[in-house]
C-alpha positions in Angstrom: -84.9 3.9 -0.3 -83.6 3.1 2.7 -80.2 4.0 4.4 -78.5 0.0 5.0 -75.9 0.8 7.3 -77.5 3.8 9.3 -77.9 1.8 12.8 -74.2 1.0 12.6 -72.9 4.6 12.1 -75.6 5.7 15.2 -73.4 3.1 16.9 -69.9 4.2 16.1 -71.1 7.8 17.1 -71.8 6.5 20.6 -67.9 6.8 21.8 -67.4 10.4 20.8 -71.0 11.0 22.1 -70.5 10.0 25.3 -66.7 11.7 25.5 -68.7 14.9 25.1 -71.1 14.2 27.9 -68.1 13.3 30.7 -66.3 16.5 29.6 -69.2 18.6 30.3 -70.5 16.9 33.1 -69.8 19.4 35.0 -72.5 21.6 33.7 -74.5 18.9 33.2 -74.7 18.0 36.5 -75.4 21.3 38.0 -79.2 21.4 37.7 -80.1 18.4 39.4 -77.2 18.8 42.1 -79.2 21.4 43.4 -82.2 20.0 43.0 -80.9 17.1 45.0 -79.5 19.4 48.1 -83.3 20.7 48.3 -85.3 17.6 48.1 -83.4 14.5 49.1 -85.6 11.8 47.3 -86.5 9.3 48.8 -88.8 7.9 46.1 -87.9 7.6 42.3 -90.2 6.0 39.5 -88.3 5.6 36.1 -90.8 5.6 33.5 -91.3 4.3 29.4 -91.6 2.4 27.5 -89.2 0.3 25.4 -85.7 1.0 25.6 -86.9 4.0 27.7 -88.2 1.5 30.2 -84.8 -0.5 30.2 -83.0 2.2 30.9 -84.7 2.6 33.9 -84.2 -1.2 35.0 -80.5 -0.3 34.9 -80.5 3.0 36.4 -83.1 2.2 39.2 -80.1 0.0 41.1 -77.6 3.0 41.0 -80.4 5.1 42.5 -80.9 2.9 45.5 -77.1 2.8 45.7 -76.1 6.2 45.5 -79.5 8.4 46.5 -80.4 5.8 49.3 -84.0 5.9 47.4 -86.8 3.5 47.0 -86.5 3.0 43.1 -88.0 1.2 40.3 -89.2 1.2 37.0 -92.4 0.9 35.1 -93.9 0.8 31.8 -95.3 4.5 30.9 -98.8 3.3 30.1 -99.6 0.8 32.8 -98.4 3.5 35.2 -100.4 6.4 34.0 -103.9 4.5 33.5 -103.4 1.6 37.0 -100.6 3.2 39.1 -100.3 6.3 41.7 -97.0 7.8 43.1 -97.2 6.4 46.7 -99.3 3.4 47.2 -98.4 3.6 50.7 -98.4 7.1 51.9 -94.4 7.4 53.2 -93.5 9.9 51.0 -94.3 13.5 51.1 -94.7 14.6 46.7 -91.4 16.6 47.5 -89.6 13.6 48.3 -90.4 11.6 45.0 -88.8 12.1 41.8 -90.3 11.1 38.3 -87.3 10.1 35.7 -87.9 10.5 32.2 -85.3 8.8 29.8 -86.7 9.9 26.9 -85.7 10.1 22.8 -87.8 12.9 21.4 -89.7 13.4 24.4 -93.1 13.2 22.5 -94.4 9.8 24.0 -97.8 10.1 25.7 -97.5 8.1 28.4 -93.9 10.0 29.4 -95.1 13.0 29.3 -99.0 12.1 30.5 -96.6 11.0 34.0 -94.7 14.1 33.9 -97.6 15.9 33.9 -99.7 14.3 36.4 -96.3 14.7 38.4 -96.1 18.4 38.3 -99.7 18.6 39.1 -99.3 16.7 42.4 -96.2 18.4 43.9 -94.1 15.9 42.3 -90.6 16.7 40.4 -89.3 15.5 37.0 -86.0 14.8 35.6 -86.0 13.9 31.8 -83.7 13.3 29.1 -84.4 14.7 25.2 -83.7 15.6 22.0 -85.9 18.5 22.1 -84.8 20.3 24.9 -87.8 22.9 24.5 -90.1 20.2 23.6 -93.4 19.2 25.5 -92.0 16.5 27.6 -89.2 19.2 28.9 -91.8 21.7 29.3 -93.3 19.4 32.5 -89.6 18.8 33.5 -87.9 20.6 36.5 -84.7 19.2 35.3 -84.4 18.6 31.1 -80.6 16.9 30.4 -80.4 18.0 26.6 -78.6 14.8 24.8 -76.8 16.0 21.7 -76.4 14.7 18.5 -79.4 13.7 16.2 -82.4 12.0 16.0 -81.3 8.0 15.0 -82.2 7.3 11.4 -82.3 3.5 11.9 -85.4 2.2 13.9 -83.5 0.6 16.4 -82.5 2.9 19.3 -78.7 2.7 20.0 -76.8 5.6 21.1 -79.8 6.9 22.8 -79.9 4.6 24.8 -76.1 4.9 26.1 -76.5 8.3 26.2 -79.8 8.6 28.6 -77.6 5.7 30.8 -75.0 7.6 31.1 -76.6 11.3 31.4 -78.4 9.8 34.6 -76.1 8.0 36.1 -73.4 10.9 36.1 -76.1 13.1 37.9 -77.2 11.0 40.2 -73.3 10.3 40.8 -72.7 14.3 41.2 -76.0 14.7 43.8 -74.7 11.7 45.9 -70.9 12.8 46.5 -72.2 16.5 47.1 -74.9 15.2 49.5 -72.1 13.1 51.6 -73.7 10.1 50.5 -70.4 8.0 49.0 -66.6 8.8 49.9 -64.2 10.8 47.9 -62.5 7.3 46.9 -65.8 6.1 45.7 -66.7 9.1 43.5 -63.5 8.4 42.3 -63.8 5.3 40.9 -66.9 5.8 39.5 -65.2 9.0 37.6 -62.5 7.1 36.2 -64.8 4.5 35.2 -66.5 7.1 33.5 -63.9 8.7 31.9 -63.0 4.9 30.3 -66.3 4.5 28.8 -65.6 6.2 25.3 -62.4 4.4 24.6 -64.4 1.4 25.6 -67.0 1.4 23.3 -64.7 2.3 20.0 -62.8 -1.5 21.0 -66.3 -2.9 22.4 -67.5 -2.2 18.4 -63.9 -3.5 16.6 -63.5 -6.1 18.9 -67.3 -7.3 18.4 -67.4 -7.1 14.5 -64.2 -9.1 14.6 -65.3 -12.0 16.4 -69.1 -12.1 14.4 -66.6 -12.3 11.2 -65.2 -15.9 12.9 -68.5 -16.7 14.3 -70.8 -15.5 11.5 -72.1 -19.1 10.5 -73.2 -20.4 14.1 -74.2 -17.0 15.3 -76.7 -17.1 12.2 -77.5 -20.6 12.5 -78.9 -19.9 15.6 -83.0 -21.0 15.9 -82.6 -18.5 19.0 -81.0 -16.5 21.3 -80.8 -16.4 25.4 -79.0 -13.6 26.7 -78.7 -13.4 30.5 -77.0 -10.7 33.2 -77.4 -10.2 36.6 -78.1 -6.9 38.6 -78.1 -3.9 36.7 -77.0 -5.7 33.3 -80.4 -7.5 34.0 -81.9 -4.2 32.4 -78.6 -4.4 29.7 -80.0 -7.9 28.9 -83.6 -6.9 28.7 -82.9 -3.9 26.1 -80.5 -6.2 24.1 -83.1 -8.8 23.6 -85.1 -5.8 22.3 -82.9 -4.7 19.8 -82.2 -8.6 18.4 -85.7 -9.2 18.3 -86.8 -5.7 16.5 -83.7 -5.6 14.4 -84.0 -9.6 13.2 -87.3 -10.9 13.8 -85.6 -14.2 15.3 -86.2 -15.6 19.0 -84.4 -13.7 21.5 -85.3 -14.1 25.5 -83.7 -12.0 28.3 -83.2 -13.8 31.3 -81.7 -13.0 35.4 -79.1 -15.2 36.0 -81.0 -17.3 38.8 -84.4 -17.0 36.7 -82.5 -19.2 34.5 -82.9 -21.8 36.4 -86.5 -21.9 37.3 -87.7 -22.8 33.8 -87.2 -21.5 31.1 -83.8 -23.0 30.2 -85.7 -26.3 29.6 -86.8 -24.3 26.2 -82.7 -24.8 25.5 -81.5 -26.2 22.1 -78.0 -27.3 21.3 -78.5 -25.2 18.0 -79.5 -22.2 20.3 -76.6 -19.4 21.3 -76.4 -18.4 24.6 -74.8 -14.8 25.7 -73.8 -15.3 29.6 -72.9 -11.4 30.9 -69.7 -12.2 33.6 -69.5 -8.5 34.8 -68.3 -7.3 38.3 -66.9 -9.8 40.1 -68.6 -11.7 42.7 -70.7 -14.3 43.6 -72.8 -13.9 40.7 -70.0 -13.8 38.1 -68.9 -16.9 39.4 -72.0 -18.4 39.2 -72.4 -16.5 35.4 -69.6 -18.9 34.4 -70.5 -22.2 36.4 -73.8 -22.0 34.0 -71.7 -21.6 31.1 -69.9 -24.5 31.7 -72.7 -26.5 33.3 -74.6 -26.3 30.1 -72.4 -27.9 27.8 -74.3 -31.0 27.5 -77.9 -29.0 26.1 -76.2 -26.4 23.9 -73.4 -25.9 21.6 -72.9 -21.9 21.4 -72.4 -20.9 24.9 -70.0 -17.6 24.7 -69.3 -15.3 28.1 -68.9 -11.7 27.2 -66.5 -10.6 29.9 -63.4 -8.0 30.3 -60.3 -8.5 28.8 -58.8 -8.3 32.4 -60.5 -11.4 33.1 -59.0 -14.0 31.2 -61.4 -17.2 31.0 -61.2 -20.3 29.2 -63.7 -21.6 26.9 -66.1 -19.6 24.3 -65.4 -16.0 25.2 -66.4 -12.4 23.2 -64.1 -10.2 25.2 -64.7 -6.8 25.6 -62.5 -3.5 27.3 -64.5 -3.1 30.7 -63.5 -1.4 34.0 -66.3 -3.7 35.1 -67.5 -1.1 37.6 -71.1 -1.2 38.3 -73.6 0.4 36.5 -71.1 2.4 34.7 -70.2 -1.4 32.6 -74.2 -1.3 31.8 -73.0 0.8 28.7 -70.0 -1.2 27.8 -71.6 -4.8 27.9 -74.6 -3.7 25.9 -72.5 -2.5 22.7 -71.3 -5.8 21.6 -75.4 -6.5 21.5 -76.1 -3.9 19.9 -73.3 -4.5 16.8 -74.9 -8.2 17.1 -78.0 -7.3 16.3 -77.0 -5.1 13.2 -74.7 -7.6 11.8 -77.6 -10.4 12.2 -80.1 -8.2 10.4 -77.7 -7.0 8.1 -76.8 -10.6 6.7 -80.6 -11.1 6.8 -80.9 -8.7 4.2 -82.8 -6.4 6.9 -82.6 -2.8 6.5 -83.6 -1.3 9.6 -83.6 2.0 8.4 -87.5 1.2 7.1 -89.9 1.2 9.1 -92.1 -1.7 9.3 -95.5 -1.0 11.1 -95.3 2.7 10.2 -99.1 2.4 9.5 -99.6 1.6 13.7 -98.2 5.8 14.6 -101.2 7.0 12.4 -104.0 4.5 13.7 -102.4 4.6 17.6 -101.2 8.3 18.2 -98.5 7.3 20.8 -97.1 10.6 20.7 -97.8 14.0 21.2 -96.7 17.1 18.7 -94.8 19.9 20.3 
């Protein structure tokens, strides 16, 4: 017997979650601070796979920002079996850092990384459940996410917290190093310190409008979602969890990728998400699409801050819209969408489908 409304819950939890983790950042922080004064990467993989991976899509950006490091992300497996640290010999192993944003920290191919890292000079960050676990055992820097393992299949607050973790270190290292002004780590803070009150509305605000959307959001043949910057990686792990938690067409898409393609797969009966986060050219260009594409589809809604009042088909959502720190905030109204979808789809993503594939494919490792 399975537990219906399980994913929802895990998503609720994800404002007081996060609370904890800005009022103990300071602690939280510490390890990798340090680290950071030593080492000064100049080189950092993110690694995993699934919303693991995603994370690291987002995350990679706010390392170039704030570290001033060459960063990006890659699937666990193709990296351990086709890929080396430095392809082109700039980096000393000292210099490259190997992120983890890990669940249980079991996965094979996080840990087979982390290991291959330690054994080639190489330091690791990670976050986990199991703080003691193997994956933290190869760490030189474990960020312990409380809380519970998620009963639903879908990954949710895990997700946001493993965001959030990295991105407040990486924040700490960078102002301590000299590497962004007090003003700056200032603004990031109070970003910061909005998130939890954000996501509590994010979730009221989102089940609200699905209840006055319901019938065209499930009438949907399929979905486009599409971000720019980091919220491309929001966008790719929200596609993710429509597809795993509904079984129904959902395609991630960057902004300008839009255009090259694969919009000409665009059905009036299809619903289209358009991310309008920080303001810029791109968020001008976010809503030019919207508007643009009126003749091919129907169900074209901009998810955007209250503070930006547009008109037209809007889900509004509480955002400082602050880089990187909105990553969390514009991927909760995706994640209640994809519950509420599965959930009038009769779906209970608290049982596990494939569960046959963990025996026959061992993707894990036991502690």
């Amino acid at each position: 017997m399975g537990q219906r409304y399980a994913m929802m819950e895990e998503i609720k939890e994800q404002s007081a979650l996060l609370r904890s983790l800005y009022d103990g950042r300071e602690a939280l922080c510490a390890d990798f601070a340090d680290l950071y004064e030593k080492h000064v990467f100049k080189k950092i993989l993110f690694v995993g796979n699934g919303s693991p991976y995603y994370a690291g899509c987002v995350l990679r950006f706010a390392a170039e920002k704030l570290l001033g490091a060459e960063a990006e992300s890659v699937f666990a497996g193709m990296f351990h079996h086709h890929m080396v640290f430095d392809v082109s010999g700039k980096f000393r192993p000292e210099e490259i850092l190997l992120v983890c944003p890990a669940e249980s920290g079991h996965s094979k191919g996080q840990v087979d990384a982390a290991r291959r890292a330690k054994a080639e000079g190489c330091c690791v960050m990670c976050t986990t459940l199991n703080p003691e676990g193997v994956l933290a055992r190869s760490s030189d820097v474990v960020l312990a996410k409380p809380g519970r393992h998620e009963t639903a299949m879908a990954s949710t607050k895990g997700q946001t917290m493993a965001i959030f973790m990295i991105f407040l270190n990486f924040l700490e290292a960078a102002y301590r190093a000299g590497n962004i002004s007090q003003a700056e780590y200032e603004r990031y803070l109070q970003a910061c310190e909005k998130v939890s009150g954000n996501v509590e509305k994010n979730i009221m605000n989102t089940v609200s409008w699905f209840e006055e959307n319901e019938q065209r959001v499930m009438n949907a043949s399929k979905y486009f979602l599409l971000g720019y910057g980091a919220n491309y990686g929001t966008v790719q792990e929200a596609a993710l969890k429509f597809f795993e938690c509904h079984g129904k067409p959902a395609i991630s898409l960057e902004l300008e990728e839009a255009l090259h393609g694969p919009f000409r797969a665009l059905d009036k009966r299809d619903m289209v998400f358009f991310l309008a986060a920080e303001a810029g050219l791109e968020q001008e260009r976010m809503r030019r699409l919207a508007q643009a594409s009126e003749p091919y589809c129907d169900n074209r809604i901009l998810i955007q801050s209250t503070d930006n009042p547009e008109a037209g088909d809007v889900l509004p959502i509480y955002s400082s819209d602050v880089e990187f720190v909105n990553t969390i905030e514009y991927l909760i109204p995706l994640q209640v969408l994809s519950f509420l979808i599965a959930d009038r789809r009769g779906i209970d993503l608290s049982i596990p489908l494939v569960a046959s594939l963990d025996g026959e494919m061992s993707p894990a490792y036991e502690d």
